[in-house]
C-alpha positions as CSV (number, residue, x, y, z in Angstrom):
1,X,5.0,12.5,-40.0
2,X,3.3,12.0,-43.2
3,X,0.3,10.1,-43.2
4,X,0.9,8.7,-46.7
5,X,2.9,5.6,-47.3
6,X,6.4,6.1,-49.3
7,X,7.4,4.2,-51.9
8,X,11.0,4.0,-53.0
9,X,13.5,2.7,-55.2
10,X,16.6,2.1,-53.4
11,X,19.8,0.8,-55.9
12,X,22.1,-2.0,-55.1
13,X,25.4,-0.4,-52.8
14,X,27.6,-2.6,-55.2
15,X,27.7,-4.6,-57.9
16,X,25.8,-8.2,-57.0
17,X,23.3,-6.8,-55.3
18,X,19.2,-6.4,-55.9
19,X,17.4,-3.0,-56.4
20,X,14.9,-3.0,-53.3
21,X,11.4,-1.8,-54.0
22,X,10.8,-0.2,-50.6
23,X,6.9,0.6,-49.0
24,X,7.5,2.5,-45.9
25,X,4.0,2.8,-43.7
26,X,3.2,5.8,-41.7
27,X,2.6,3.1,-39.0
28,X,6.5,2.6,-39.2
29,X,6.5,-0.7,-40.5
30,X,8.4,-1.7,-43.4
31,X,8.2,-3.8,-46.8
32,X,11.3,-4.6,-49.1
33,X,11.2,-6.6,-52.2
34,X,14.3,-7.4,-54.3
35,X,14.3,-7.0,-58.5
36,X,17.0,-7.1,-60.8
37,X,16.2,-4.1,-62.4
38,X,15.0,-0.7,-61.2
39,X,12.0,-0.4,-63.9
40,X,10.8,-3.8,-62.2
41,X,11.3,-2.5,-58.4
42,X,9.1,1.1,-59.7
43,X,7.1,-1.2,-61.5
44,X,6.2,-2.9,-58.7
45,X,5.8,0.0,-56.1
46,X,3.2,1.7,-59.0
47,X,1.6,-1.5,-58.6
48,X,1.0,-1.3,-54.6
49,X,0.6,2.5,-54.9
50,X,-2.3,2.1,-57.2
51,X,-3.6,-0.6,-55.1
52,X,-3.7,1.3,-52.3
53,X,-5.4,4.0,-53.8
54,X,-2.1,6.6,-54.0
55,X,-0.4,8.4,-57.0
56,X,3.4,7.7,-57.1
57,X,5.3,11.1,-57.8
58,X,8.3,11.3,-59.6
């Protein structure tokens, strides 16, 4: 298991739905935050990454 935290991007299964700006922790928990747009959800993640002290790759 890594011991790095992921941060994701997940898009909306259909239409009406939110992008979800996913942190998963090597700890196993689990944050989700909903944006309309998928530059705000990787927007945000860059945001926690770089407050955590990670990169983000792409």
């Amino acid at each position: 298991m890594s011991k790095k935290p992921a941060f994701i991007v997940y898009r909306p299964p259909a239409n009406g739905f939110p992008f979800l700006a996913v942190i998963l922790k090597p700890d196993g928990t689990a944050t989700a935050r909903p944006f309309n747009t998928e530059e705000e959800a990787s927007l945000s993640n860059k945001k926690a990454a770089t407050s955590l002290g990670y990169g983000v790759k792409h």
